[in-house]
C-alpha positions as CSV (number, residue, x, y, z in Angstrom):
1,X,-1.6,3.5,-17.1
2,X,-4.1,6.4,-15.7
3,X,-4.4,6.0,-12.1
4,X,-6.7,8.4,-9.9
5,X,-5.2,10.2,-6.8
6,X,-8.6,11.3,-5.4
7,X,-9.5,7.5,-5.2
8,X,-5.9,7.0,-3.7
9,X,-4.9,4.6,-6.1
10,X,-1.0,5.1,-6.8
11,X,1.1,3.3,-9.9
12,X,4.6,1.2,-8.8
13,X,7.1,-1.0,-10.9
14,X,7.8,-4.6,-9.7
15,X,9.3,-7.1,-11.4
16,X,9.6,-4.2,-14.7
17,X,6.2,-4.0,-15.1
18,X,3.9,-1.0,-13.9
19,X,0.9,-2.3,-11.3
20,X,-1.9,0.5,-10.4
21,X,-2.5,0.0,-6.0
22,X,-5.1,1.2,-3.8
23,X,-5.7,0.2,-0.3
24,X,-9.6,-0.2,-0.9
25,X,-11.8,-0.6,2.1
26,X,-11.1,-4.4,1.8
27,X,-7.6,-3.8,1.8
28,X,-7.6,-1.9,5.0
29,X,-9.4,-4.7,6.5
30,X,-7.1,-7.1,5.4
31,X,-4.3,-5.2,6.7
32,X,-6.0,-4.7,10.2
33,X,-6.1,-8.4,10.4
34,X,-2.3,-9.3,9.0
35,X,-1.0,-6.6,11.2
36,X,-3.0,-7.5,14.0
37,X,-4.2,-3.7,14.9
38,X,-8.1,-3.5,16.1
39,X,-9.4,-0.3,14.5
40,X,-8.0,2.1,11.6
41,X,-6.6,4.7,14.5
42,X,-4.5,1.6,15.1
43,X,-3.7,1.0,11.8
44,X,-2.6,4.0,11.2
45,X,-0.5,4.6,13.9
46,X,1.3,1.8,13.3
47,X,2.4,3.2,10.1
48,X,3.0,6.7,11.2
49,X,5.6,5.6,13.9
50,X,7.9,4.5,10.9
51,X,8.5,1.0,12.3
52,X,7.7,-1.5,9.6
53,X,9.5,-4.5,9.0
54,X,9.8,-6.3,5.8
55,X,6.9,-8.8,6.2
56,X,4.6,-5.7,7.2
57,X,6.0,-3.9,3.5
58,X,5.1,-6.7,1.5
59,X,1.7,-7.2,3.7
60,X,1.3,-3.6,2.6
61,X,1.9,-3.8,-1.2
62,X,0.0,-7.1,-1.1
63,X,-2.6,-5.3,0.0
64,X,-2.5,-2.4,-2.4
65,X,-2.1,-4.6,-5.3
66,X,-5.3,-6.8,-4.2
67,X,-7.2,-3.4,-3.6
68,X,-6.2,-2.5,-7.3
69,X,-7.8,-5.8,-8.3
70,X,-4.3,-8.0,-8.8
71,X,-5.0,-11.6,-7.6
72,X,-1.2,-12.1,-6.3
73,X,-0.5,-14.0,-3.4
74,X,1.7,-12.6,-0.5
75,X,4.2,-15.1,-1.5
76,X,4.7,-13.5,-5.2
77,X,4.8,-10.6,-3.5
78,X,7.4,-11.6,-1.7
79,X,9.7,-12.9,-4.6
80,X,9.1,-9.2,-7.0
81,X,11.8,-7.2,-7.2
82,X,12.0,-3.3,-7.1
83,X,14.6,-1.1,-8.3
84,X,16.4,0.5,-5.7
85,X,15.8,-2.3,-3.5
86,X,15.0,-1.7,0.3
87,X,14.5,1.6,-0.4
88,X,11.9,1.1,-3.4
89,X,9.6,-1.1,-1.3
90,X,9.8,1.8,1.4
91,X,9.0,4.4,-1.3
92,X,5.9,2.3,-2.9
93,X,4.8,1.9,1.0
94,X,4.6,5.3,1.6
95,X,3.7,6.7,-1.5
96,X,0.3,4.0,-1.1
97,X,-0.3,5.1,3.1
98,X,0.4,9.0,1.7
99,X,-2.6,8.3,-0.9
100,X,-4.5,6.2,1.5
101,X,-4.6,8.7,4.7
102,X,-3.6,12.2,3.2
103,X,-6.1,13.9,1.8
104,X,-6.2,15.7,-1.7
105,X,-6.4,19.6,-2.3
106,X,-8.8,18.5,-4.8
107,X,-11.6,15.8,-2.9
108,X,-12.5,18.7,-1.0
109,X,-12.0,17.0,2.6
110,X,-9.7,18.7,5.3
């Protein structure tokens, strides 16, 4: 599975199989709403200051998986399974919000 790091699309195992994710424009919005934040500034703060929960991680990889075109509902998300547990929701988290908000050497923005 090819995914594309300029378009901030990342690739994660749940449930054993590999899913590409991207928090698309769409996805963002969807996030605003489930996190209840008004504006992108908010969004994003909300993820810098390191204080998710576990509904807000699987409201994030729900997200990512719909914005890389996977028709799951939060609830599967819910039940899938990660290796490394806690820690490999966290990791697929940030890996997506470090794709998503961090620019790359190679999309020329700074």
């Amino acid at each position: 599975m090819m995914v594309n790091p300029q378009r901030g699309e990342i690739a994660a195992e749940l449930d054993g199989k590999t899913w590409t994710l991207c928090l698309t424009l769409g996805a963002l919005a969807h996030l605003e709403q489930a996190l209840k934040a008004d504006t992108l500034c908010g969004l994003s703060a909300k993820f810098a200051s390191g204080n998710l929960s576990a509904s807000e991680l699987i409201k994030i990889i729900h997200a990512g998986l719909l914005g890389g075109g996977h028709d799951l509902s939060e609830s599967e998300v819910s039940q899938m399974r990660v290796e490394n547990g806690i820690g490999g929701y966290v990791d697929i988290a940030a890996r997506l919000l470090t794709a998503t908000f961090t620019p790359t050497p190679e999309s020329g923005r700074s």
